[in-house]
N, C-alpha and C positions, 0 to 999 in steps of 0.2 A: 459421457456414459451412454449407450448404446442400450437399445430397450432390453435387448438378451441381455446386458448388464445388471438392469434392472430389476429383473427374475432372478438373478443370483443372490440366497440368502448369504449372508457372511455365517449362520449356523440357521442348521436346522434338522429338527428331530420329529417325524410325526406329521411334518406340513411341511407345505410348499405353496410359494408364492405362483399367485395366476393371474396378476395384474397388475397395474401402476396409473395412477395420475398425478399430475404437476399440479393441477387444479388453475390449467388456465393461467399459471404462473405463479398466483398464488398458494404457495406451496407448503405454507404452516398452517395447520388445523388442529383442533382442541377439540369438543365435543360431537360426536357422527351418531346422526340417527338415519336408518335407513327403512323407506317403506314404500312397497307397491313399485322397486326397480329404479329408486331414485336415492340419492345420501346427501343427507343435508349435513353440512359441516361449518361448526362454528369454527373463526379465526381468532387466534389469540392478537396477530400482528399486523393481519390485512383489513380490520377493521369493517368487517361486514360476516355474509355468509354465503357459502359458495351449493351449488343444488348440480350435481355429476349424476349422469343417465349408468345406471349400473347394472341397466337388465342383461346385459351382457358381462357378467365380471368379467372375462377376459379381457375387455376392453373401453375400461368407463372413458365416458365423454363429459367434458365443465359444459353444462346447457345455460347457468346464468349464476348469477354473481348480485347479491342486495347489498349497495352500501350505508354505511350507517352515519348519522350525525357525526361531526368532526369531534374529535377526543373521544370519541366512545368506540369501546370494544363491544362483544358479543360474541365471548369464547364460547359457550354453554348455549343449548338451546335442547326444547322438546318437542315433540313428533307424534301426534295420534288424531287419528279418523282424518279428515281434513285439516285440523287446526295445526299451525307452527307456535310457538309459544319463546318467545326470544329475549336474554337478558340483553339490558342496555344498562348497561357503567363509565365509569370512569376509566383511561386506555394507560393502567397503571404504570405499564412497560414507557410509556413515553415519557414519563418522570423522570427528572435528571436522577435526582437519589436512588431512582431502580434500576441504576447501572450498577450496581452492588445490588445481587438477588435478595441478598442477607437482608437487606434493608424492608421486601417486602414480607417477611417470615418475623422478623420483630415486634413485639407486643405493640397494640394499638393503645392510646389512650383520650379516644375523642377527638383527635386532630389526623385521622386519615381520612381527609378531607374537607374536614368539617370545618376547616380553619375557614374556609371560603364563607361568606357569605352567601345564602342561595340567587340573591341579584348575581352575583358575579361570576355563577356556575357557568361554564362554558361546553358543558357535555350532556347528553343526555342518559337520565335516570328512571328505570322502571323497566317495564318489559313491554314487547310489541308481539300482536298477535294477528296473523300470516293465514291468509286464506290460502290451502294450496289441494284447492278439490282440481288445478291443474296442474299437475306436480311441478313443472318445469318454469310453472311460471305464480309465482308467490305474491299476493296481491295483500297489500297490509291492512286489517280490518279495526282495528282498533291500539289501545297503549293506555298501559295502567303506569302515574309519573309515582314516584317516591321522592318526597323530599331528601336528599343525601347522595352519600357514593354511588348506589344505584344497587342493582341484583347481581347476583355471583353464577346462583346455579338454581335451575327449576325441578321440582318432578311432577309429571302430568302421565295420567295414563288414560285420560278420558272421563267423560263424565263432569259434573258442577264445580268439583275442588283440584286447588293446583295449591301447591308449597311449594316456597321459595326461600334461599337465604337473601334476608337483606340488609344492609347499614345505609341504616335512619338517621336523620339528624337527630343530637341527643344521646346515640347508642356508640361506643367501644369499639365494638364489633361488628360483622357480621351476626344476626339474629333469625329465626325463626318464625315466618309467615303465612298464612293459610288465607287462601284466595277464593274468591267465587269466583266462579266463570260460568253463572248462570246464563251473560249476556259477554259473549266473546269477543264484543264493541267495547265493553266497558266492564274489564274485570277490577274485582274492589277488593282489597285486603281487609278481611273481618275478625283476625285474631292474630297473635303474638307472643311470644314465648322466649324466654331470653334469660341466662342462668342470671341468678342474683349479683350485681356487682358491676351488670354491665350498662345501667337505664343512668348515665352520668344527669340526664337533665334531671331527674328525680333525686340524683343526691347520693345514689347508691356509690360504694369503693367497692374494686375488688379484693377479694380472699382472698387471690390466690400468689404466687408471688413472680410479677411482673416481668422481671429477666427470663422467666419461663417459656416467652412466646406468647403468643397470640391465641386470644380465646374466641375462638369465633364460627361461626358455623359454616360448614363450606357448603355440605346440603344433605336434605332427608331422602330416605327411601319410605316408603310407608304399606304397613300390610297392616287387613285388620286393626285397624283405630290406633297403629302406632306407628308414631315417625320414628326413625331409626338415626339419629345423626348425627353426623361425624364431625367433629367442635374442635376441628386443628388440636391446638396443644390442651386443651379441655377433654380430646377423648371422645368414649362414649357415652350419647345421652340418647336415653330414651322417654318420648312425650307421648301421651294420651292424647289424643284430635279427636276421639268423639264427639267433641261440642268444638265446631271449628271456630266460636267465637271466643273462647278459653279453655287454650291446649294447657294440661296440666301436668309437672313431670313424675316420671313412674321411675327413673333408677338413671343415677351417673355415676362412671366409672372414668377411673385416671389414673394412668398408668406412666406415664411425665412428671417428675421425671419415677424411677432409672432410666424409664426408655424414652424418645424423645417427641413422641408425639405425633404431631403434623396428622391425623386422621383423617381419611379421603373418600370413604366411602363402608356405608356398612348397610348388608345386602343379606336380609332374612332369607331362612329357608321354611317355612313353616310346615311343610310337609316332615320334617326332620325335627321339627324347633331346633336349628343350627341358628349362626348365625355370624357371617364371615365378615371381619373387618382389616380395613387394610389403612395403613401408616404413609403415606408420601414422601418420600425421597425430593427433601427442595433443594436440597445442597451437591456441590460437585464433590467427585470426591468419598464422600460418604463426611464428610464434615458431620453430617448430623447424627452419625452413626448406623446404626444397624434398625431400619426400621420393616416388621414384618406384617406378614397377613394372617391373619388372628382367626382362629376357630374359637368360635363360644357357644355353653351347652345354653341352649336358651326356652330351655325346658319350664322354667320360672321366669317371667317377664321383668319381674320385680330384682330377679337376682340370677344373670347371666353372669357364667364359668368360661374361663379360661382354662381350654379343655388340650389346643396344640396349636403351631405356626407352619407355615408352608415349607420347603427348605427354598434356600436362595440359590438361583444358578449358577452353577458351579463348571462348567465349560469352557471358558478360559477368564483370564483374569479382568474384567470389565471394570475395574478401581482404574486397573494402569489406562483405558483406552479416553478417562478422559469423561466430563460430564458429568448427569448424574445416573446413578447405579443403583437401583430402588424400585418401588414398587409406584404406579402412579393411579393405576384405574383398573376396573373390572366391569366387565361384560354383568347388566345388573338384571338379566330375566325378564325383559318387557313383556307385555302383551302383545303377540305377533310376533317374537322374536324366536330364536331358540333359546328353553327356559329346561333348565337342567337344577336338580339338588345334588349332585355327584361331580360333575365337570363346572370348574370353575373356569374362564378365560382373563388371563390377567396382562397386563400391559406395564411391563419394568426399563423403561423408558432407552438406558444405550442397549439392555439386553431384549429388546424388544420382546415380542407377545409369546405367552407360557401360558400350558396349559394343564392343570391338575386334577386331579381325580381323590377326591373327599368320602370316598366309600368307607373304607375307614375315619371317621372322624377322626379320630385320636392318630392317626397318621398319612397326610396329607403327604400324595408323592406324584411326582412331576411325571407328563405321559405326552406333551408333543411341546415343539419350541418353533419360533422363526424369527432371526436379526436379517431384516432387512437391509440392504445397503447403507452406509451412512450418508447424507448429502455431499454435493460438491461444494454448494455454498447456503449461506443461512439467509432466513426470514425477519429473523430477529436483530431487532433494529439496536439491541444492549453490543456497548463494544465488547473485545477480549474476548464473543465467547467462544466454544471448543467446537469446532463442525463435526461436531459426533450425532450417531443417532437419539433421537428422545420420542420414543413412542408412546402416545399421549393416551389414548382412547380406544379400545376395540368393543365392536357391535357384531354383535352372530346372527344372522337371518336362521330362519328357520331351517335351512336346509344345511346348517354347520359351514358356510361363509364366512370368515372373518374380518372383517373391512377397519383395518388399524390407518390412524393418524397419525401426524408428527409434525409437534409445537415449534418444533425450530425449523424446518424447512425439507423435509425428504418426501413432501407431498403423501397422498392417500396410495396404503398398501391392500391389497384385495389377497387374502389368504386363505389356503382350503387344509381344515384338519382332519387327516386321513385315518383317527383312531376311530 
């Protein structure tokens, strides 16, 4: 494939692609935060994190590559003032049994990983935190361990407090954590929050009923003294963190079934009291059916409406092309980014990056699109799978840049929305 190959969307409406990187080879990435002309991108499958010079989007350059402890991932990561903020887990994908994806979307119950002994843990768990007042060159300042699987996903936007999901030894799940980072040497978890059912060392069972999926937290957004977050097949949960040492909860909603869950991200508008949530698509196919992105009137904190869903795109048939066909991430309005209550950017994995316009709340209608190329070959080390696209992540700089990911292997796409 020829770089003018590369610039060729297979659709697009509204945008157009102005760049590409391999990342140095390493060509699958999960979480991109970009800042001051740099993108740092977590790998799902290369097992570290890659930092590409993008002051030119036309033509980003890989500057360097951090790798991680053996067995550990560090798909997610966060980005603000100087500091990097990096989950370290468990490299789940290398699990014989997560060669069936099903396998890792099925309810937990205390033994997703917990079966181990912590002597005999062989990965590292917690997060590492990344001096990068040189962007290019990432110097690691401290690391907060967790007894257990490790962290999943952080939100940091600067300042003493950081949230994180974590699975603790003892816990189900993924759970709900609130961090100091007084001292960026030595960040300390000071609170915890976790629906009833999940604390198994304490005796709790769950409600809910177990063939349902997995109850667990992927991760919070948080505005004004509430996390927002998104509890896989749990849904939405919304906590009060005014007292970061006992976060308390304010309202759950569960919508799993009819619909089937998987929640990936829910992303206030406060200026609106909107309040957008999106469903993940973890199956090829649509196996898991129809999962959308959710408008809620969130006018009452206590008692958030389901007000409409986005439509799905509809441009040509993306079930038959293979993969999965869903919704997986949105552009979530950092500080320093471009932060819109109107224009959503969302990331639908083989139909890659969609962008919509919520002026109408109550009808939410699609206004630019870009399917970047699909790879030639894959990152991902799971057999059988489809070398289709899966576009993981997109980040908006302020000047409406779109820098999209991809978990399986089509390397960093660098796209411009011309609405």
């Amino acid at each position: 494939m020829t770089d003018t190959d590369l610039l060729k969307p297979s659709y697009s409406r509204n945008m157009r692609l102005i760049g590409h990187s391999d990342q140095a080879g390493r060509s699958d990435g999960q979480q991109i935060m970009v800042r001051n002309g740099y993108a740092y991108i977590g790998h799902v499958c290369s097992k570290g994190f890659s930092v590409v010079d993008v002051r030119d989007p036309t033509r980003p350059k890989t500057v360097n590559y951090v790798q991680n402890p053996s067995n550990t991932w560090s798909l997610h990561l966060q980005v603000h003032d100087d500091l990097l903020l990096l989950v370290h887990g468990r490299d789940m994908f290398s699990q014989p049994e997560m060669a069936d994806e099903r396998n890792y979307y099925k309810p937990k119950s205390g033994t997703h990983g917990h079966e181990e002994a912590p002597r005999a843990r062989n990965w590292s768990a917690g997060m590492a935190v990344f001096d990068i007042s040189k962007p290019a060159e990432p110097r690691q300042i401290g690391f907060m361990p967790v007894d257990g699987v490790g962290l999943h996903r952080i939100w940091y936007v600067g300042g003493r407090w950081a949230y994180a999901s974590a699975m603790i030894e003892g816990f189900s799940d993924y759970i709900l954590v609130t961090i100091d980072m007084q001292d960026p040497a030595k960040p300390q978890i000071v609170g915890r929050y976790w629906l009833p059912g999940m604390n198994l060392a304490a005796g709790e069972t769950a409600n809910w009923p177990l063939e349902r999926g997995r109850y667990g937290l992927h991760h919070a957004v948080v505005a004004d003294d509430i996390a927002y977050c998104a509890w896989r097949d749990g849904c939405l949960v919304t906590v009060d963190v005014a007292d970061k040492s006992n976060p308390k909860p304010i309202v759950h909603r569960n919508w799993s079934p009819p619909f089937g869950g998987g929640t990936h991200n829910c992303l206030p508008l406060p200026d609106r009291d909107l309040l957008i949530v999106l469903d993940e698509a973890v199956l090829d196919g649509m196996e898991d059916g129809f999962k959308p992105i959710w408008v809620f009137d969130n006018q009452v904190k206590s008692n958030p409406i389901s007000i409409a869903t986005f439509p799905q795109p509809n441009d040509r048939d993306y079930v038959a092309i293979g993969g999965h066909f869903g919704p997986h991430n949105i552009h979530e309005n950092r500080p320093g980014s471009f932060q819109s209550s109107t224009l959503i950017f969302a990331t639908y994995q083989n139909a890659g990056v969609r962008v919509y316009d919520i002026s109408d709340q109550f009808r939410p209608v699609e206004v630019g699109a870009c399917v970047p190329p699909a790879p030639k070959k894959l990152v991902d080390p799971r057999p059988n799978r489809p070398v289709v696209l899966h576009s993981a992540d997109v980040f908006v700089d302020r000047n409406g840049i779109c820098y999209c990911t991809d978990w399986s292997g089509a390397g960093l796409y660098i796209m411009e929305y011309k609405g």
